[in-house]
C-alpha positions as CSV (number, residue, x, y, z in Angstrom):
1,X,5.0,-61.7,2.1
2,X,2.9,-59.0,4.3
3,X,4.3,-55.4,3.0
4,X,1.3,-53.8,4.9
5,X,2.1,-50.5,6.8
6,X,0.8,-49.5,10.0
7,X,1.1,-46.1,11.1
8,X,1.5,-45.2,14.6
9,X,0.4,-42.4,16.8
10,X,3.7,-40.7,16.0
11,X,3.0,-40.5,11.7
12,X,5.7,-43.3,11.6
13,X,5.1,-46.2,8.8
14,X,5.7,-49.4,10.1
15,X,5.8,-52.5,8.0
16,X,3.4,-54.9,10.3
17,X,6.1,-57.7,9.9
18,X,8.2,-55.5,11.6
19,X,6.2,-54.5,14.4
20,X,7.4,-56.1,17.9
21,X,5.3,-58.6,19.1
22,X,4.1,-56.0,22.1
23,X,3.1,-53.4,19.7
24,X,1.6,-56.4,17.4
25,X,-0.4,-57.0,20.3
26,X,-1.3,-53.6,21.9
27,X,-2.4,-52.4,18.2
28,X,-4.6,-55.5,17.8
29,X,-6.1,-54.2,21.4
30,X,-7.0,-50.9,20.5
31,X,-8.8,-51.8,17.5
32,X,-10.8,-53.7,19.0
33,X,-11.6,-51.1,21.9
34,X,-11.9,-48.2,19.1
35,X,-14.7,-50.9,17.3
36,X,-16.5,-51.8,20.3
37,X,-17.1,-47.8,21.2
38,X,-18.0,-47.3,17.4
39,X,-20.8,-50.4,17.9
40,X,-21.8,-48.6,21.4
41,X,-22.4,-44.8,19.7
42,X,-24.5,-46.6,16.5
43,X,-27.5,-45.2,17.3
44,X,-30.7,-48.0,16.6
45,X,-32.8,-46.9,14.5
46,X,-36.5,-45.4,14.5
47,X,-38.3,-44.7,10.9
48,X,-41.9,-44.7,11.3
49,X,-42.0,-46.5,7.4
50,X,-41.7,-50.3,7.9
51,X,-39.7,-50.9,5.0
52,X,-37.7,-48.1,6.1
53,X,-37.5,-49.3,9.7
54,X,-36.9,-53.2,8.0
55,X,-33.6,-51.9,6.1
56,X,-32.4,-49.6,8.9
57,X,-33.0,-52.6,11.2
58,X,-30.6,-55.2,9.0
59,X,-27.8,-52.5,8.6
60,X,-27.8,-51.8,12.6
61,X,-27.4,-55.8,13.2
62,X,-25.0,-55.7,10.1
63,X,-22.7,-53.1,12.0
64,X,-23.6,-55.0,15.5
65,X,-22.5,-58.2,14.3
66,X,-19.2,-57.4,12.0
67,X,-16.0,-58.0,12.9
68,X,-13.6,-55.4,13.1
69,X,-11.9,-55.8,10.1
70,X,-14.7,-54.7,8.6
71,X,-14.5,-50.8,10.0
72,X,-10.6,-51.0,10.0
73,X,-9.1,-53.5,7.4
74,X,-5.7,-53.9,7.9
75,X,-6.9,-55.9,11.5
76,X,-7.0,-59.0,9.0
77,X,-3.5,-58.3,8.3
78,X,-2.3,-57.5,12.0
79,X,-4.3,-61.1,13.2
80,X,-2.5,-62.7,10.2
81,X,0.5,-61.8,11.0
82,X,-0.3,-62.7,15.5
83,X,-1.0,-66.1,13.9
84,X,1.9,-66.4,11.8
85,X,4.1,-65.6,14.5
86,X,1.9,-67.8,17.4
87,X,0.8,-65.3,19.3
88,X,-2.2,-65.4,21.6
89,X,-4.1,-62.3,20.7
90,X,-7.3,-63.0,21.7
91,X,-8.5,-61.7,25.4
């Protein structure tokens, strides 16, 4: 059983198994969105070291290519639940 909390703009807990499926949905959204801007600001990196350049390389495509769970966990729990319920989250 999901006893996950989100918390909404307002400070209010919310279990995520009680969200509606709109605010299921619209939270899923803006994750995504707030990721995608995150990824777009990550600056690329410039080190004039080439092992230093190398590692700063590998975490920029890390960040590039993780999903956004990784920056904001409980998105595994929100999709979870989406799934669970049947819902068509992805855009």
């Amino acid at each position: 059983m999901n006893t996950k909390k989100w918390k909404t703009k307002d400070g209010v807990k919310i279990r995520i198994k009680d969200m509606g499926n709109d605010h299921l949905l619209n939270t899923i959204k803006m994750i995504e969105r707030s990721v995608s801007e995150i990824k777009k600001e990550y600056p690329y990196p410039n080190f004039n070291g080439e092992m230093a350049q190398w590692y700063a390389e590998e975490e920029y495509d890390r960040v590039q290519n993780s999903e956004p769970g990784y920056f904001i966990p409980i998105y595994d729990d929100l999709i979870e639940e989406a799934e669970r319920r049947g819902l068509d989250y992805e855009s």
